[in-house]
C-alpha positions in Angstrom: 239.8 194.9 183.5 238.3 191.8 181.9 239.8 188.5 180.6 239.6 187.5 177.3 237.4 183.9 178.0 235.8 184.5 174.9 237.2 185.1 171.7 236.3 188.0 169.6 234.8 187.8 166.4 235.1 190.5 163.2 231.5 191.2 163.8 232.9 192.4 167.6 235.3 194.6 166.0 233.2 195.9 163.7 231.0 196.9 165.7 233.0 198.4 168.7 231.8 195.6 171.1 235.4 192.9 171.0 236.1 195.2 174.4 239.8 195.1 173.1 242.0 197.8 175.1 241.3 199.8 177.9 240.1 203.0 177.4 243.2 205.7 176.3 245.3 202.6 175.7 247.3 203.6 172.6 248.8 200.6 171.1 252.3 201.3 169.4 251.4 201.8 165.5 254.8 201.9 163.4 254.3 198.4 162.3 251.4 195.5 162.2 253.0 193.0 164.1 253.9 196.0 166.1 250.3 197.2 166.7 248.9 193.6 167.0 251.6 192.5 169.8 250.4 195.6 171.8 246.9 194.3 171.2 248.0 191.0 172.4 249.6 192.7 175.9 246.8 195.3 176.6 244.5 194.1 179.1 240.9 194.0 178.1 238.1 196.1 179.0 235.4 194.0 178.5 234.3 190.3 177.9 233.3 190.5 174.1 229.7 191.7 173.5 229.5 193.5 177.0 229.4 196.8 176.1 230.2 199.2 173.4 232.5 201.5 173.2 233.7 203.5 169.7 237.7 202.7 169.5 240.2 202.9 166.7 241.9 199.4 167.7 239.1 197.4 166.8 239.2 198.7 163.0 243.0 198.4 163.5 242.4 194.6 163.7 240.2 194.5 161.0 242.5 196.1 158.6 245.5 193.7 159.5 242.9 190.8 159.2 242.3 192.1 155.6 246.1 192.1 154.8 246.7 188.8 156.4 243.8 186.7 155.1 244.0 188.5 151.3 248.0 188.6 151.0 247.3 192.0 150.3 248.0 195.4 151.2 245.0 196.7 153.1 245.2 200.1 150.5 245.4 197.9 147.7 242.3 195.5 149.3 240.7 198.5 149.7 240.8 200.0 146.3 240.4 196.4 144.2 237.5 195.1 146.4 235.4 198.1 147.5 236.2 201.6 145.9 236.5 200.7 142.4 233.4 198.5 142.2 231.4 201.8 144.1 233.1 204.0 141.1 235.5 205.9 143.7 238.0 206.1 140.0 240.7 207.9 142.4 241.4 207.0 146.1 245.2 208.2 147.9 245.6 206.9 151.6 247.0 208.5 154.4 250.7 209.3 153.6 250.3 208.7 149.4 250.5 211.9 147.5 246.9 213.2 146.5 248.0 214.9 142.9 243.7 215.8 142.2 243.2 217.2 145.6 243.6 220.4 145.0 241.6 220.5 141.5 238.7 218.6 143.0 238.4 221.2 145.8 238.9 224.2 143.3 236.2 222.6 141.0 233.6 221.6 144.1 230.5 222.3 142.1 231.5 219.7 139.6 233.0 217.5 141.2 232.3 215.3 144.9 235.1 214.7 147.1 235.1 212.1 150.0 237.4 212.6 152.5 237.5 209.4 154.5 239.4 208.6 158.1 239.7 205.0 159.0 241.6 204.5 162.4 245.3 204.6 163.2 248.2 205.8 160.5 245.4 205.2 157.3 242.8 208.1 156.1 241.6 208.0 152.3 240.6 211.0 150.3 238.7 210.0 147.0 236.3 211.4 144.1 233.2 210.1 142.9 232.9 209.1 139.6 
């Protein structure tokens, strides 16, 4: 297990290299300041930059970055500064009722359907304009 020395950056996180959590950590999920205290009491794996290793936690951060820096919800962020202006017209996160779902999957021919998984409790599904 390492010490954090050296902070990590969003770059880090983004690309699996902040060496967050230890391998099958699971940090608990039902809140932010929940996840992000567990975050704070995991012992690290590696000194940031290290070595890479693919792990939910580090786009956990990312997201709650998002929400704290914007004031916004990191579905809403989502939507406002990335789908919309990429001309995804409908997007429903994890948990949010997907009312086109089932049309865009009888109707694949015309219409694309993304089906995106971020880490922990978010996911997106969305069409393509």
């Amino acid at each position: 297990m390492a010490s954090l020395t050296k902070p990590f950056t969003a770059h880090h996180l983004a690309l699996h290299r902040a060496g967050l959590v230890v391998e099958g950590t699971s940090p608990p999920g039902d809140s932010r300041e929940a996840f992000l205290q567990g975050i704070r009491r995991s012992p690290a794996e590696s000194k940031p930059e290290d070595r890479y290793r693919y792990t939910n936690a580090g786009y956990g951060v990312l997201a709650a970055i998002i929400e704290i820096v914007s004031g916004t919800p990191y579905n809403d962020y989502l939507r406002r500064e990335i789908l919309l202006p990429l001309g995804l017209r409908e997007a429903y996160f994890r948990g949010e009722t997907v009312p086109a779902l089932r049309s865009a999957i009888k109707s694949q021919r015309t219409t694309r359907s993304l089906l995106l998984r971020p880490p922990g409790p978010r996911g997106i599904t969305a069409q393509v304009a």
